[in-house]
LOBA-431558 format. One record per residue (C-alpha): residue number from 1; chain; x, y, z. Coordinates in nm, 2 decimals, m for minus. Each point is the difference from the previous one (the first is absolute). Example, Ala and Ser with C-alpha at 12.3 -4.5 7.8 and 13.67 -1.06 7.14 Angstrom:
LOBA-431558
<nr:1	kette:A	xx:1.23	yy:m0.45	zz:0.78>;
<nr:2	kette:A	xx:0.14	yy:0.34	zz:m0.07>;
***
This chain:
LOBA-431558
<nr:1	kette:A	xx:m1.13	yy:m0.70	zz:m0.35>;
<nr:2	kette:A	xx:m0.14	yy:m0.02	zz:0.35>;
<nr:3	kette:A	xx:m0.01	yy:0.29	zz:0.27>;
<nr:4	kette:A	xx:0.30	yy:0.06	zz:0.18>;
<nr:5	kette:A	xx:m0.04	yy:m0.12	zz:0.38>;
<nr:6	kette:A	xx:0.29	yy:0.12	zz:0.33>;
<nr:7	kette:A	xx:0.14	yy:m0.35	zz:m0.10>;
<nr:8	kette:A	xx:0.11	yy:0.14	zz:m0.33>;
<nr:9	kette:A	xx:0.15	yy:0.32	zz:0.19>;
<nr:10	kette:A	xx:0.23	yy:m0.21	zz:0.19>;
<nr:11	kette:A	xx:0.09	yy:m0.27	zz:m0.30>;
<nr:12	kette:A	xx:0.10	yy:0.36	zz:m0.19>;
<nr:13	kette:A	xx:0.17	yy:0.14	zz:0.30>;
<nr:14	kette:A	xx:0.20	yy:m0.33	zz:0.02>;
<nr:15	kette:A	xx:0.09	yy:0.05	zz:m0.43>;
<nr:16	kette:A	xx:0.09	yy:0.36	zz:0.05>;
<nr:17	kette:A	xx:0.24	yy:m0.06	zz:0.28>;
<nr:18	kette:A	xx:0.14	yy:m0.29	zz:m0.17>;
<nr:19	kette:A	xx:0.05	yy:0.21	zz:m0.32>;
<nr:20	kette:A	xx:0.12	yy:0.30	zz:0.15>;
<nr:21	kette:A	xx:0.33	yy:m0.03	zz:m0.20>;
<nr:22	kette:A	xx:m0.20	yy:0.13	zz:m0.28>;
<nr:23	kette:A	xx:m0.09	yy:0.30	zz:0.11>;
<nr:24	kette:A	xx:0.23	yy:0.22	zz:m0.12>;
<nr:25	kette:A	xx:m0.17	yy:m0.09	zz:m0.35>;
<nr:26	kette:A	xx:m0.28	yy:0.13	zz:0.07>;
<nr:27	kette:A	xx:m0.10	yy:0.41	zz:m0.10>;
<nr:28	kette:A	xx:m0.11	yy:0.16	zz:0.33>;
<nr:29	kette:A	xx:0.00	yy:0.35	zz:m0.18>;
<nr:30	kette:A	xx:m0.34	yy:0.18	zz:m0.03>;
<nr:31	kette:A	xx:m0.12	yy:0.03	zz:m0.34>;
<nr:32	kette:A	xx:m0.16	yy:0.37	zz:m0.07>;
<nr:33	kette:A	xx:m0.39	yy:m0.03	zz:0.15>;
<nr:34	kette:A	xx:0.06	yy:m0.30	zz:0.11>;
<nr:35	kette:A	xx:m0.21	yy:m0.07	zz:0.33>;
<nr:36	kette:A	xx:0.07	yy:m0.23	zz:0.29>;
<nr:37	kette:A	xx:m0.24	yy:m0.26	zz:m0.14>;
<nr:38	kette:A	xx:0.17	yy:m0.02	zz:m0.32>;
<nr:39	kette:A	xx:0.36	yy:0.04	zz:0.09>;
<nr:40	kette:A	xx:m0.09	yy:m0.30	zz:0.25>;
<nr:41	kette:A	xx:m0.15	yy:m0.24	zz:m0.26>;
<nr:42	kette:A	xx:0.31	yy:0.11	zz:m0.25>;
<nr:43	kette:A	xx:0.25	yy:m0.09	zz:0.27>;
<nr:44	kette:A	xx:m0.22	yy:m0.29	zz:0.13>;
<nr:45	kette:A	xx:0.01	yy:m0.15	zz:m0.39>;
<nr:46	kette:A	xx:0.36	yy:0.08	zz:m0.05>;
<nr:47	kette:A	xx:0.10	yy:m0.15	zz:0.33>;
<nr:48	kette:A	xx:m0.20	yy:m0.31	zz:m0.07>;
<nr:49	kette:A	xx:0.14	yy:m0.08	zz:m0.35>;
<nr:50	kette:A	xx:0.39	yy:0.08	zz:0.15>;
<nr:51	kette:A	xx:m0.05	yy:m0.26	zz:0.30>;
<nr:52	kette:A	xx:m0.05	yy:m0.29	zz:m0.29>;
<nr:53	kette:A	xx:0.39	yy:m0.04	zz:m0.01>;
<nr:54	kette:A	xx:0.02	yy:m0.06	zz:0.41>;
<nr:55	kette:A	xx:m0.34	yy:m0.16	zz:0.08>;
<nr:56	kette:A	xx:m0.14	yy:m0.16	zz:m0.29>;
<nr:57	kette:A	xx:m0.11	yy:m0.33	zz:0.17>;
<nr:58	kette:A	xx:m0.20	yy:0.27	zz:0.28>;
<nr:59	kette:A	xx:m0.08	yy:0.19	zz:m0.27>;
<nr:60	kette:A	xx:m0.18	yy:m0.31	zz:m0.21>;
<nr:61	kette:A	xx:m0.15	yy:m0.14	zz:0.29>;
<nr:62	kette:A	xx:m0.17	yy:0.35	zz:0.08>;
<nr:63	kette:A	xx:m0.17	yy:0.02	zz:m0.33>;
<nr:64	kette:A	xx:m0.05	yy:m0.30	zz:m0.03>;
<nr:65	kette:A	xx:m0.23	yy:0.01	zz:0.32>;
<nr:66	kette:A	xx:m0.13	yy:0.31	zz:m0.12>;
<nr:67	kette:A	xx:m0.11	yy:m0.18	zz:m0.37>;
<nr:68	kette:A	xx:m0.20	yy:m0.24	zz:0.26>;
<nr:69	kette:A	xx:0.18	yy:m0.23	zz:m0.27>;
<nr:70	kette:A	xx:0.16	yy:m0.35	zz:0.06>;
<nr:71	kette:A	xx:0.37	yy:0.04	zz:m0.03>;
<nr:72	kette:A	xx:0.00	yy:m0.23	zz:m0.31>;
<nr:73	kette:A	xx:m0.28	yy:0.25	zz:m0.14>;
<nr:74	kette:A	xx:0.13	yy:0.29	zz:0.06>;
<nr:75	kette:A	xx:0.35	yy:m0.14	zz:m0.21>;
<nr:76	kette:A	xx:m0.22	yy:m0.09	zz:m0.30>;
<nr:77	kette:A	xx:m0.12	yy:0.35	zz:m0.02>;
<nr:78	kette:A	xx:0.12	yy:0.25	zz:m0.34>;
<nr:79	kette:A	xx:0.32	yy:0.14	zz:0.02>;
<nr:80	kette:A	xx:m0.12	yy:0.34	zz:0.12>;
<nr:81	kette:A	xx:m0.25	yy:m0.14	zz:0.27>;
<nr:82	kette:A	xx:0.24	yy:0.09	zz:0.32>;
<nr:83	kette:A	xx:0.03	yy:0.35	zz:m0.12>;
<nr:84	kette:A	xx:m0.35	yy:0.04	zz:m0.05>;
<nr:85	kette:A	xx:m0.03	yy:m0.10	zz:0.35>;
<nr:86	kette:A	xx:0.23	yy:0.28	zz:0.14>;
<nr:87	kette:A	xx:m0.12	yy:0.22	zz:m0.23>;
<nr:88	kette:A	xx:m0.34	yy:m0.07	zz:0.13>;
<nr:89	kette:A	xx:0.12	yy:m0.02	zz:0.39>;
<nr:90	kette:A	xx:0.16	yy:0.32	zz:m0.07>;
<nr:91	kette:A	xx:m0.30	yy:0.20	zz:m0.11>;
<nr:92	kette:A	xx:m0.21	yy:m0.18	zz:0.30>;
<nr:93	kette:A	xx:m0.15	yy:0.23	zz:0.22>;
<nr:94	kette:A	xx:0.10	yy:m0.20	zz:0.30>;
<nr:95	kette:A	xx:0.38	yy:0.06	zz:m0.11>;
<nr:96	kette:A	xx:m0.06	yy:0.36	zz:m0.07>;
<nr:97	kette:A	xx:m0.10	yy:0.06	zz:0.34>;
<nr:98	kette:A	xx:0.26	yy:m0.19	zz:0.16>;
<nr:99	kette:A	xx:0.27	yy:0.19	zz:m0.22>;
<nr:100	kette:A	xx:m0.15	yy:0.33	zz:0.06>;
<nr:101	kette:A	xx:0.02	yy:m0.02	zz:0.35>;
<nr:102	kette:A	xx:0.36	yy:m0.15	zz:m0.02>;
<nr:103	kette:A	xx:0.09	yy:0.30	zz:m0.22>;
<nr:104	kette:A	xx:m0.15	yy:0.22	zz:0.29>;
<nr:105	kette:A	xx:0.19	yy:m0.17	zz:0.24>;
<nr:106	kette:A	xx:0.34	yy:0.07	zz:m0.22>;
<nr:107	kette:A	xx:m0.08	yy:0.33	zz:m0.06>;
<nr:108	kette:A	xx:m0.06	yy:0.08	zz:0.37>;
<nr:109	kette:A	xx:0.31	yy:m0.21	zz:0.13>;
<nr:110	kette:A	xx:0.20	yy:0.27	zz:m0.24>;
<nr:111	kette:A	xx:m0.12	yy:0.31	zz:0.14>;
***
């Protein structure tokens, strides 16, 4: 998987907006010592694998481009090869900081 660039930022901001009929599927509570970092990446995965139902052509085309695979490729992979990929973006450093800071961001917006 390649490095996330601001181009993949917006392409996810477009998914997430598009999806956000699934959020209500998604566990926003704290787990017990669970810090922003991973309370972001847990809600980052979670909210990645719920938007399948309402943006799955987005979502293909995002890892698809993140694979650095051709389209064709990427389809011949195993079975599990997309989930390897968002298990993979979702342990990304990259992704970890973007969610940390978002989870900052929620946090501060409900104080």
């Amino acid at each position: 998987m390649r490095r996330l660039t601001a181009g993949d930022f917006l392409k996810l901001s477009r998914i997430v907006k598009k999806g956000m009929v699934d959020i209500g599927r998604i566990d926003f509570t704290r787990k017990p010592g669970e810090d922003d970092t991973a309370f972001g990446i847990r809600v980052g995965r979670d909210g990645l694998i719920a938007l399948m139902d309402h943006c799955y052509e987005d979502m293909v085309d995002f890892l698809v481009d993140l694979s650095s695979k051709a389209r064709e490729e990427f389809e011949a992979m195993p079975f599990t090869y997309p989930m390897d990929l968002v298990l993979e973006l979702s342990e990304s450093e990259d992704l970890r900081a973007f969610f940390s800071q978002a989870s900052a961001l929620v946090k501060k917006r409900q104080q």
